[in-house]
C-alpha positions in Angstrom: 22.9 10.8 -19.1 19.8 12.7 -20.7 17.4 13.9 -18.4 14.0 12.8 -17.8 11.0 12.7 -16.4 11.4 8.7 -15.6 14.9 9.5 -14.6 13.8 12.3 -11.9 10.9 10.1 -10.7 13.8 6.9 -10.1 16.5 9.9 -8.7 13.5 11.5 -6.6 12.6 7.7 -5.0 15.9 6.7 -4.5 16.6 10.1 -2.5 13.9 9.2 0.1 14.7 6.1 0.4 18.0 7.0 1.4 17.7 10.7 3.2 13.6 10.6 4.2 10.7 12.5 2.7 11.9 15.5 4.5 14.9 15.8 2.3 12.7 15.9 -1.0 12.7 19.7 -2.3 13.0 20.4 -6.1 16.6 22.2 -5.5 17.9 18.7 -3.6 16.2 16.6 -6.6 18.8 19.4 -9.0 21.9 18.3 -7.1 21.3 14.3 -7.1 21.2 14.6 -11.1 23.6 17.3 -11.3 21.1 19.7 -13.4 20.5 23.4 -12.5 17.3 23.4 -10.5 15.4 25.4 -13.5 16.2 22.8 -16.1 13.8 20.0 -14.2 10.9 22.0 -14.8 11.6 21.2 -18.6 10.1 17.8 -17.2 7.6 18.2 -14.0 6.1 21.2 -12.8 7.1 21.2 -9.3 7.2 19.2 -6.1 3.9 18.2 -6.1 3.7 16.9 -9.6 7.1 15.0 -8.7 5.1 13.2 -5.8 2.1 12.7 -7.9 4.2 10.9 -9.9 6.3 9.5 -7.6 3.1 7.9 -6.3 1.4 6.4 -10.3 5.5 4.8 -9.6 4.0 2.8 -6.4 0.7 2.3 -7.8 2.1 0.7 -10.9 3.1 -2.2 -8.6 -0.1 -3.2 -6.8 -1.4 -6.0 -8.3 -5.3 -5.5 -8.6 -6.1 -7.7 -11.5 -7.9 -10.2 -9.3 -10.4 -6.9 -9.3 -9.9 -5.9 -12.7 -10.5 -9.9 -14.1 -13.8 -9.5 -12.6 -14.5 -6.6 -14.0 -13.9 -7.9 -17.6 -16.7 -9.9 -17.6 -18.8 -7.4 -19.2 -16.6 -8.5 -21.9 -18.6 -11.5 -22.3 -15.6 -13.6 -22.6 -15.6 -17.6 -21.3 -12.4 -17.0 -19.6 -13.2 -13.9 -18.1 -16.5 -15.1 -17.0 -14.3 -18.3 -14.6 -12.0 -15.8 -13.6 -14.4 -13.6 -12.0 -16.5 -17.0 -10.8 -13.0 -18.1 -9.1 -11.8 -14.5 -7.1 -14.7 -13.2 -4.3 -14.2 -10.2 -3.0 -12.4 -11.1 0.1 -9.9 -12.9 -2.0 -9.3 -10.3 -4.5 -9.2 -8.3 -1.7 -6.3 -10.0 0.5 -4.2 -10.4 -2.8 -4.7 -6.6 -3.3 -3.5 -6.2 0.3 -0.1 -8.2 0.0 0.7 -6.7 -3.4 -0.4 -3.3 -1.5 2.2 -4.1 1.3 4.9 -5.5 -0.9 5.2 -2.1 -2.9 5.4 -0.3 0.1 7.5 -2.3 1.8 10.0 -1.4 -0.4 9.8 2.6 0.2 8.5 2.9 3.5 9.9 6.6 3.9 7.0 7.4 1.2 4.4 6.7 3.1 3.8 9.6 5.3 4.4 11.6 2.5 1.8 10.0 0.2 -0.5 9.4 3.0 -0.3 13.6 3.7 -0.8 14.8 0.5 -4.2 15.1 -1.7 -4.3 12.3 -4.1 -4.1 13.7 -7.5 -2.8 10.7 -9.6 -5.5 9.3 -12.3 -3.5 5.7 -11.7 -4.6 5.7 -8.2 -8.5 6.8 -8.5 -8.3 4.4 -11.4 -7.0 1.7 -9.1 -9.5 2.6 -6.4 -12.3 2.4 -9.3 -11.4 -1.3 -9.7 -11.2 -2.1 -5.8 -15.0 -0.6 -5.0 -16.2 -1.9 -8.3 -15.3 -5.3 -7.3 -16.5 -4.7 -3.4 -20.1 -3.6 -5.1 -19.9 -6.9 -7.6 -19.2 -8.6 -4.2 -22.4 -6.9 -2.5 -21.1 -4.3 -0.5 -23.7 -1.5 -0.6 -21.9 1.8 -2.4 -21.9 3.5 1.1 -19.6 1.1 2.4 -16.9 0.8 0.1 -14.7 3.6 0.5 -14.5 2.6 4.6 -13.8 -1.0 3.7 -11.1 0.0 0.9 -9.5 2.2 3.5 -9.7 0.2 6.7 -7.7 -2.9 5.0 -5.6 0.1 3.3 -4.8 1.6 6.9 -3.9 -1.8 8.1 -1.1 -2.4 4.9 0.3 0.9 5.6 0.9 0.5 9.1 2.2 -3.1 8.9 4.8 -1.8 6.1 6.1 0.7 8.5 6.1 -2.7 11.2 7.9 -5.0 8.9 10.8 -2.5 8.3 11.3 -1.6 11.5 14.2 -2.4 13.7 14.1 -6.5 14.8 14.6 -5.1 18.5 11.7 -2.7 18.3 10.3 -4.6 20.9 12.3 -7.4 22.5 11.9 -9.5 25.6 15.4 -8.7 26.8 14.2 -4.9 27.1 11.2 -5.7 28.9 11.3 -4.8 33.1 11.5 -8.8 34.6 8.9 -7.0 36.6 6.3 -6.8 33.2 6.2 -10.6 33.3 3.3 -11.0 31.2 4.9 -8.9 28.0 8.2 -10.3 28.9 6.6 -14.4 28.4 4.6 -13.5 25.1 8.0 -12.1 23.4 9.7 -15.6 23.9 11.9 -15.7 20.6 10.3 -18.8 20.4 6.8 -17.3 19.5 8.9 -15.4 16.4 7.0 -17.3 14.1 3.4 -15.8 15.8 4.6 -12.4 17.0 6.8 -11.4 13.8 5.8 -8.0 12.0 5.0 -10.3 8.8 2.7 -12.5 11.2 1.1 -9.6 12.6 0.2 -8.5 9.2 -1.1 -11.6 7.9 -3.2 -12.3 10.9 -4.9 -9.1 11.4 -5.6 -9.2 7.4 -7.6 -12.5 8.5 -9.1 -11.0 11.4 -10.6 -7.8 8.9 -11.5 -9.9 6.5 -13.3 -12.3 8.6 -14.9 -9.4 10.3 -15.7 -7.8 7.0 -17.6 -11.0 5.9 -19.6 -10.5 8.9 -20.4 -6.8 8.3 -21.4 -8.1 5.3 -23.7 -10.4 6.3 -25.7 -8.1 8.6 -26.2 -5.4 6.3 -27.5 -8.1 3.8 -29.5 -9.5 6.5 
């Protein structure tokens, strides 16, 4: 098969996936598409152009047009002008956050290494663009929008490294009978409340609905 830039980012995710961001080197990249080490710099320059572009991969799949509708109203456009009138910021903002965790979810191994390494990637400042633009449409004062893009972004990467974790991370049948409290709240019957997926979704609620009240007081 002819080699590739597409076809070393897709050989390059499917190698972390599988071995861990740890195993990612340019020469262990070579051997998983049986190609001399020297002939993949025909296609990217190195390592950290491979996670750069390993990264615009993931970004591709976040879903911010909730954002990005709003933003098209400059446009002038009837339909544009509902769409932004029908997504706030707090609900462009959770749909951002599921479609955040839901790319992630799927390679969880890359998300130390993304999280590590200096964004270069125009796709995700471009991305970033459209979230803050929308927080400022929403009212957020310019200061804040950075913290509030990264708090709910902190909260989707941990919960993607929760949800694909083992089910007995933490069970009740591990649990000391003497840690009675711990070992009552992880009742399998409370799996609907207590689930990594739960957890997620309710604190989402939690920093959005403290994030309205933020809001408030610095409008206030």
């Amino acid at each position: 098969m002819r080699l590739n830039r597409e076809r070393l980012v897709d050989a390059a995710l499917a190698l972390v996936d599988e071995e861990g961001a740890e195993a990612l080197s340019m020469r262990t990249l070579a051997a998983r598409v049986d190609r001399q080490v020297s002939s993949l710099y025909n296609h990217i320059s190195g390592r950290t152009a491979l996670i750069e572009a390993m990264r615009a991969r993931i970004v591709a799949e976040i879903d911010v047009t909730p954002f990005a509708s709003a933003e098209q109203t400059a446009l002038g456009t009837t339909e544009s002008r509902q769409t932004s009138e029908s997504v706030p910021w707090d609900a462009a903002l959770e749909c951002w956050a599921r479609s955040y965790l839901h790319a992630f979810s799927a390679h969880p191994n890359l998300i130390r290494l993304l999280a590590t390494t200096s964004i270069g990637d125009l796709s995700t400042y471009r991305m970033y663009d459209t979230v803050v633009a929308g927080l400022r449409r929403g009212g957020w004062p310019e200061s804040r929008t950075v913290a509030v893009m990264r708090t709910v972004e902190a909260h989707i990467l941990g919960s993607a490294l929760d949800i694909i974790a083992p089910a007995d991370l933490i069970a009740q049948d591990s649990a000391d009978e003497r840690f009675a409290s711990i070992r009552a709240a992880l009742d399998p019957g409370f799996a609907g409340t207590s689930s990594a997926t739960a957890a997620f979704e309710f604190g989402l609620r939690a920093l959005i609905d403290g994030l309205r009240l933020q809001l408030e007081a610095i409008a206030s």
